[in-house]
C-alpha positions in Angstrom: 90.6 68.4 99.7 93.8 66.9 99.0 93.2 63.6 99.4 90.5 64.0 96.9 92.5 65.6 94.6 94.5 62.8 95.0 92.0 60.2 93.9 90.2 62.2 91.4 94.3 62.2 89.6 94.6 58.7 90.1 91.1 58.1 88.5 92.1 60.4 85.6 95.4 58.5 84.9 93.6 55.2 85.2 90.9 56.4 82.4 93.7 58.0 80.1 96.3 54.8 80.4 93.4 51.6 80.2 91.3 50.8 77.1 88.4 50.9 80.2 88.5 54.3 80.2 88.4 54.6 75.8 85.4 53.2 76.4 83.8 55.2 78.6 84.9 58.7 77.2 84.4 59.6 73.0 87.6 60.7 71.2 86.9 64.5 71.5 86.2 64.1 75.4 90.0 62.1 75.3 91.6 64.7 73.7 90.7 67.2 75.9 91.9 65.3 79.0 95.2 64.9 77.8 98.1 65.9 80.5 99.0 69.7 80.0 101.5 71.8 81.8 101.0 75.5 81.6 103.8 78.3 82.3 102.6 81.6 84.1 105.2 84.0 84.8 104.4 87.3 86.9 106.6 89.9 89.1 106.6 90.4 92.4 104.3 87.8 94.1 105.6 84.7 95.2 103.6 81.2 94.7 102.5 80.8 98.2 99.8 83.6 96.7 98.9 81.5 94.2 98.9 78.3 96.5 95.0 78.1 97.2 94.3 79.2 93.6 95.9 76.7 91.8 94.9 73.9 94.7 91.5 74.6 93.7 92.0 74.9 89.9 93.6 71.7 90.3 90.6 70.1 91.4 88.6 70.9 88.7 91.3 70.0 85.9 93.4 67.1 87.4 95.0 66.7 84.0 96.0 70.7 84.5 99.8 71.4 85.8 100.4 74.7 86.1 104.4 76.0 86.7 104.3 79.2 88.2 107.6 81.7 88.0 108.4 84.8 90.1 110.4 86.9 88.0 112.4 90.2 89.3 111.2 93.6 87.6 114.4 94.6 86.7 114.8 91.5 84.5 110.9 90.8 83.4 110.4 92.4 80.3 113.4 91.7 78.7 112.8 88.1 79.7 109.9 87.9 78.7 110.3 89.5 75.0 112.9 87.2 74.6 111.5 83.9 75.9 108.6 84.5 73.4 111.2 85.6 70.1 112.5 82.3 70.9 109.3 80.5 71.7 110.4 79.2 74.9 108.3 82.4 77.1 105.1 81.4 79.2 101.7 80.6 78.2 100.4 83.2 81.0 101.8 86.0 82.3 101.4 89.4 83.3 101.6 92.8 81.5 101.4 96.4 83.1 98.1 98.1 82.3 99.9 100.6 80.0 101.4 98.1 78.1 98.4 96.7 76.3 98.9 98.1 73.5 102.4 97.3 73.2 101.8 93.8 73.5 99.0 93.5 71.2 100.8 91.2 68.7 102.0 89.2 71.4 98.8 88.3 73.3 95.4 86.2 72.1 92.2 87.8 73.3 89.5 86.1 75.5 87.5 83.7 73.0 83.8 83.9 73.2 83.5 79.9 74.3 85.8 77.8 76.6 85.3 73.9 76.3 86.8 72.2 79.4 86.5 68.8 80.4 85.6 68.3 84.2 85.5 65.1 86.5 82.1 64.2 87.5 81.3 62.2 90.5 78.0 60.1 89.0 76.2 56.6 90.6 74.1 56.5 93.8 75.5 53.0 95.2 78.9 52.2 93.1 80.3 56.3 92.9 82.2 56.2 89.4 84.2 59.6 88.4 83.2 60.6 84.5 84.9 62.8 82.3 82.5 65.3 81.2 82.7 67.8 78.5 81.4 71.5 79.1 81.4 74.3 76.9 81.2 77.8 78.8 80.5 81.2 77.5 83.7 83.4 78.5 82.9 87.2 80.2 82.1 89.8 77.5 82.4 93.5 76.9 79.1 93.7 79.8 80.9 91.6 82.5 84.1 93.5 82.3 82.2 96.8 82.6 79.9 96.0 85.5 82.2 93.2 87.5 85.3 95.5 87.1 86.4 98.7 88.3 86.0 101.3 85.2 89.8 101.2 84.7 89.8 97.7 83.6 87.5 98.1 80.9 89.6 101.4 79.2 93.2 99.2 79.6 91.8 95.7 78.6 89.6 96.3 75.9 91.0 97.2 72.8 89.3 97.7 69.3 90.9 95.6 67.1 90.4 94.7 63.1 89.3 91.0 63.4 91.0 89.2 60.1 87.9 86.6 59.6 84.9 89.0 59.6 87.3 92.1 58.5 85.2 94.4 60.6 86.6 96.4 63.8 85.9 94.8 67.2 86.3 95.5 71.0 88.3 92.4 72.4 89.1 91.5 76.0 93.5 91.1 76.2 93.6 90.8 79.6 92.0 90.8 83.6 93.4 91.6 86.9 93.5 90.4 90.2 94.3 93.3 91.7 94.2 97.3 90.8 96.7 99.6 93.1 95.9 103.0 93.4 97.9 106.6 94.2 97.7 107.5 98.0 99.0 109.8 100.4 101.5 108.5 103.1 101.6 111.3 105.9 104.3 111.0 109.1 101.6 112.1 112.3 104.8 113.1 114.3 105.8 116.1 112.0 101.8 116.6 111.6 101.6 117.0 115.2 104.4 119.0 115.5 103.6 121.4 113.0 99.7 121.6 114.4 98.2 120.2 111.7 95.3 118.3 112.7 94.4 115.6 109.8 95.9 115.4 106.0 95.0 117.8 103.7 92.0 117.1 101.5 92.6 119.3 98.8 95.9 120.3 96.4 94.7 124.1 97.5 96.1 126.5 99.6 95.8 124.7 103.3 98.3 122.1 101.4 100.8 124.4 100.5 100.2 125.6 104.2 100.5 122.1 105.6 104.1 121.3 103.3 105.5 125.0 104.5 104.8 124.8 108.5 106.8 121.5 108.0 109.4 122.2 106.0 112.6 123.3 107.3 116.2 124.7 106.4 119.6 125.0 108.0 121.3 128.4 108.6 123.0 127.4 105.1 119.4 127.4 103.2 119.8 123.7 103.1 116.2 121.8 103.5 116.9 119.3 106.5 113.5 118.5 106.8 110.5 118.4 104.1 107.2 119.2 104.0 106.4 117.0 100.6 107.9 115.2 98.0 107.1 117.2 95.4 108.5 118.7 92.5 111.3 116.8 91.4 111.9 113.6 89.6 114.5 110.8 89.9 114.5 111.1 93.1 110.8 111.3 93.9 108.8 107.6 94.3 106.6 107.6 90.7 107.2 111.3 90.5 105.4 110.8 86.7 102.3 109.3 88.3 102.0 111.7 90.3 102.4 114.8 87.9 100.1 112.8 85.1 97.4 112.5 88.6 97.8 116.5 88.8 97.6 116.8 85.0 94.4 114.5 84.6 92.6 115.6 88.0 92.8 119.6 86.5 91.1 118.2 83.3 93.9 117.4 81.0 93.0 114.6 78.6 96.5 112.8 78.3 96.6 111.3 75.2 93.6 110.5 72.3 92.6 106.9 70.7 94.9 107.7 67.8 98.0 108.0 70.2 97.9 111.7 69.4 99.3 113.4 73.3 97.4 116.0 74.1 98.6 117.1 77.6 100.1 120.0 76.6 97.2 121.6 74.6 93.8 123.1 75.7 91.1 120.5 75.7 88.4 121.6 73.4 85.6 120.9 75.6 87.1 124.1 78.3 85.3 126.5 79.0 88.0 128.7 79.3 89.9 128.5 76.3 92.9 130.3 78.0 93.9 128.0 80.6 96.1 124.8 79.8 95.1 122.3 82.8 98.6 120.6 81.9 101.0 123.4 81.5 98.9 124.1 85.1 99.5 120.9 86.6 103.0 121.2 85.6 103.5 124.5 86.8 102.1 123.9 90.3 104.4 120.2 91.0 107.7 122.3 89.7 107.1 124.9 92.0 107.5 122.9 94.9 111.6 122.5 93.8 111.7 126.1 92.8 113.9 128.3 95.7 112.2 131.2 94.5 108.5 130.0 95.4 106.7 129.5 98.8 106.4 126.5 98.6 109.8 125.3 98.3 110.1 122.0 100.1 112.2 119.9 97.1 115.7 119.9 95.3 117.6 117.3 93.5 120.2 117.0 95.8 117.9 115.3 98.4 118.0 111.7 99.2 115.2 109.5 97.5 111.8 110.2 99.2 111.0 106.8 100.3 114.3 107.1 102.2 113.9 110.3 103.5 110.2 109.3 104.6 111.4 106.3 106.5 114.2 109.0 108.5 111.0 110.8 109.1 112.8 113.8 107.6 109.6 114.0 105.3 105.7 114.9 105.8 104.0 113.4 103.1 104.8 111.2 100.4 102.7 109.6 97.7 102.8 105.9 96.9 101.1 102.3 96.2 100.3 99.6 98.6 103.6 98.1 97.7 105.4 100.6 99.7 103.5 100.0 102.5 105.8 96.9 103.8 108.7 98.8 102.5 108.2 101.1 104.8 107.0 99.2 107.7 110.2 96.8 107.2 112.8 99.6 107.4 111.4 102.1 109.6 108.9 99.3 111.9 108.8 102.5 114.9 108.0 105.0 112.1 104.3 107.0 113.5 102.6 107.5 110.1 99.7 106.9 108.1 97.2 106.7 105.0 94.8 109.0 103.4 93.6 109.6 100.1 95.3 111.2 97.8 94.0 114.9 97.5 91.6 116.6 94.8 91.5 119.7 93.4 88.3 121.3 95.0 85.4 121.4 93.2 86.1 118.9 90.5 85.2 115.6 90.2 87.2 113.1 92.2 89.9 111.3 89.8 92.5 109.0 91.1 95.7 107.2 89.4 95.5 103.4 88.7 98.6 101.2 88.3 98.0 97.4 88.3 99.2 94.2 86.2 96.4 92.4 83.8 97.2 88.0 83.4 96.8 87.4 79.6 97.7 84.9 77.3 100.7 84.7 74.5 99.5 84.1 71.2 102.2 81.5 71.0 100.7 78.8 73.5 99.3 76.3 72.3 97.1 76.0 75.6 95.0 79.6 75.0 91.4 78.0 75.7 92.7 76.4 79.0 95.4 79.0 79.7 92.0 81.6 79.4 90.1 79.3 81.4 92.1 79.2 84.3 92.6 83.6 84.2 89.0 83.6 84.3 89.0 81.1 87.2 91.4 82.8 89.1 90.5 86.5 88.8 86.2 85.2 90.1 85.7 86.7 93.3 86.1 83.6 95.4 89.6 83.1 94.4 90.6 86.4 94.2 89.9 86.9 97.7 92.7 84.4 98.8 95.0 86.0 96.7 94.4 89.9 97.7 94.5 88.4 101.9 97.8 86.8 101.2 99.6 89.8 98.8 97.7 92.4 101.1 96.7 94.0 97.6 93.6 96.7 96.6 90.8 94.5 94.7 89.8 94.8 90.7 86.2 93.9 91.6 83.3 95.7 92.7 81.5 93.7 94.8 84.9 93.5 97.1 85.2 97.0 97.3 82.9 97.1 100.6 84.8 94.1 101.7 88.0 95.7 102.2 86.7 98.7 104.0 87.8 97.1 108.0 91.5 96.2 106.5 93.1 98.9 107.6 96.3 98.7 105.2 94.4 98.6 102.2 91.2 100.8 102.6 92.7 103.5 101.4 93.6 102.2 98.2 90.4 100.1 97.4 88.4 103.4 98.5 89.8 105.2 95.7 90.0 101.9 93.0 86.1 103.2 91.2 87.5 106.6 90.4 90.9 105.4 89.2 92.4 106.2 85.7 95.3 105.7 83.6 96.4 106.6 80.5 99.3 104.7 77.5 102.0 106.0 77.8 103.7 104.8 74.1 105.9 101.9 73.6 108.3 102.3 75.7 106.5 103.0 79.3 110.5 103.6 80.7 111.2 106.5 77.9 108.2 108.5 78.6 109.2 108.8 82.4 112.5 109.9 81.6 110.8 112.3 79.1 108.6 113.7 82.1 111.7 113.7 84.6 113.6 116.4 81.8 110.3 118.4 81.5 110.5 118.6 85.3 113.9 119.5 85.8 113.8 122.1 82.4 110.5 123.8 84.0 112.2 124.2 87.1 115.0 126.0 85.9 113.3 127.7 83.5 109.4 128.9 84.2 109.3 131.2 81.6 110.0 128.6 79.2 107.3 126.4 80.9 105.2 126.3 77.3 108.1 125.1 75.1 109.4 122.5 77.6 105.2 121.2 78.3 105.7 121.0 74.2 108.6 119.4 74.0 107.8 116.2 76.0 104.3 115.6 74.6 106.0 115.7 71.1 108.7 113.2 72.2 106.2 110.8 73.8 104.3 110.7 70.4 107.2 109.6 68.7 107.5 106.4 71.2 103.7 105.7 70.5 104.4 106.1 66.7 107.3 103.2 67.1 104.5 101.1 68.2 102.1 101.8 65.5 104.7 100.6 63.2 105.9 97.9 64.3 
């Protein structure tokens, strides 16, 4: 393959740089073989993912170069919003799921039609390499919906006011190579020793059973040893996830198409008009921090829970793939293992998604190609290499099934077609410090649970209405 890739390159220069090749392609097929370089940036995978992906891309569109940057997280977004004020920011890179609608002035959509030009190997005897110019349709609203998990579709597509037809429109802003999904890490050790024979199902009483037999306190009322991270914040891995998961799972619509938050209130659609599934969900995670409850297994002054997990001072913790080499890199001896993250009996399974979507800036002057290439990579085929190589949970349906022997990433893909999110308002970093003081307040303060629920879901609004005026 490479030495191919090396001809078909030195065949494409030769065309580009000889008046031989002017006359062999018309001006419009020229101008689309013109040397390009492309700029993706993205966070946390390294290019050796990308290394088979872009070998093949190559292949297709020799006159393609594209530069690929790791950036760190801690650095990304402020990069990023300032590489793009100042026009020197990527021509692809990535965005979290919730921040769609954030970047909506920053980003082009999918365009109906890509028009590529591809080297074709034509001649029976004498084997000549033609340029050849092919216009494809791009995937639309019906590809999305039935190659994607459903999460895709309700963080991608956004209805949008398109200024040359003036009407409203659902357009495509993004696709993933990978969706990551809430699961339950569980130390078998402390199972065993606490006779518990598999990982709790259900968020019902043989959990709060389960995170009690293993829980345990000093002669000082210290907790040495915990049953479950749960109910605190800071110091809890994605401790908002996981309370927006409760929220969502007991029937609490998060937040409506106008941006309005809703968590807090009685959905209209409940049967029983007296119960508030988030003030609920709340109620239940705070309890876990609250001395004065059964289920006391959490307090502030603990050490983080991915640390504590990787002690094996704790029975269950809830996490992404991602943590999964965390934890196997600092605790390699460590006897634990994967399930999916409990339901609430009875209900309809719901599980929390948290992924990345590749998308364009409307600033490049590349967007067909740029498009072309985020189509190319996130196609099953490719896609594969990269979700082997970042040991990743799959976007795609049809490699659900396919993941099902891997047993570091079943878990996750298992629970990728009933996986949800929600937007969280501009600022993604503000409304989990919003949910860590509603936390802390309604664990101090349960009789105040209704004011503090209140409080937060009017605070998040007011990052969501920053957004809408920007």
């Amino acid at each position: 393959m490479k030495n191919r890739l090396i001809i078909l390159s030195f065949i494409f220069i030769f065309l580009l740089t000889s008046a031989f090749g002017c006359k062999l392609v018309d001006k419009k097929t020229q101008e689309a073989m013109k040397p390009i370089t492309l700029t993706y940036w993205r966070v946390y995978d390294g290019p050796d993912a990308f290394e088979e992906i872009l070998k093949a891309y190559k292949e297709l569109h020799p006159f393609i170069t594209i530069n690929y940057r790791k950036l760190r997280y801690s650095e990304y977004e402020s990069e990023l919003l300032n590489g793009l004020a100042e026009d020197r920011g990527p021509d692809i890179f990535s965005i979290h799921n919730t921040w769609t609608k954030k970047y909506l002035n920053k980003i082009t959509p999918l365009p109906p039609t890509i028009t590529m030009a591809y080297p074709v190997i034509r001649g029976a005897i004498k084997k000549e390499v033609i340029p050849e110019l092919r216009t494809a349709k791009s995937l639309n609203l019906n590809d999305i919906k039935n190659n994607f998990v459903d999460a895709v579709y309700e963080d991608a597509v956004i209805t949008v006011l398109d200024q040359t037809t003036k009407r409203y429109e659902q357009k495509i802003y993004g696709l993933p190579l990978s969706v990551d999904t809430l699961a339950m890490y569980y130390n078998k050790d402390l199972f065993n020793n606490a006779g518990i024979t598999k990982p709790p199902a259900y968020w019902n009483n043989e959990f709060q059973q389960d995170v009690k037999k293993m829980t345990k306190q000093n002669d000082k009322g210290q907790i040495v040893q915990s049953g479950a991270a749960l109910g605190g914040a800071l110091n809890i891995e994605r401790y908002s996830d996981i309370l927006s998961i409760l929220m969502m799972q007991n029937g609490s619509a998060m937040m409506d198409d106008n941006g309005q938050t809703l968590f807090n209130r009685i959905p209209a659609t409940f049967k029983d008009q007296k119960y508030n599934p988030g003030l609920e969900a709340l109620r239940f995670y705070s309890d876990f921090a609250n001395p004065a409850k059964e289920v006391y297994a959490w307090n502030k002054n603990l050490d983080n829970a991915l640390t504590l997990f990787t002690q094996g001072k704790l029975g269950i913790m809830f996490g992404y793939s991602y943590h999964l080499p965390m934890i196997k890199a600092q605790a390699p001896k460590l006897n634990f293992s994967l399930a999916k993250l409990p339901q609430i009996e009875g209900n309809t399974p719901v599980n929390f998604a948290n992924y990345w979507l590749e998308t364009v800036s409307s600033k490049s002057k590349y967007a067909n190609e740029a498009w072309d290439f985020i189509q190319f990579e996130t196609k099953a085929e490719q896609a594969k290499t990269y979700l082997v190589k970042a040991e990743r949970p799959t976007a795609l349906r049809a490699l659900v099934n396919e993941q099902a022997d891997d047993l570091n990433i079943t878990v996750f893909a298992q629970q990728v077609l009933t996986a949800k999110s929600w937007y969280k308002g501009a600022d993604s970093n503000a409304m989990e410090k919003i949910f860590a003081e509603m936390i802390d307040a309604a664990v101090l303060a349960q009789d105040q649970i209704g004011n503090i629920i209140n409080l937060a879901a009017n605070k998040v609004e007011q990052t969501v209405n920053v957004v809408s005026q920007q």
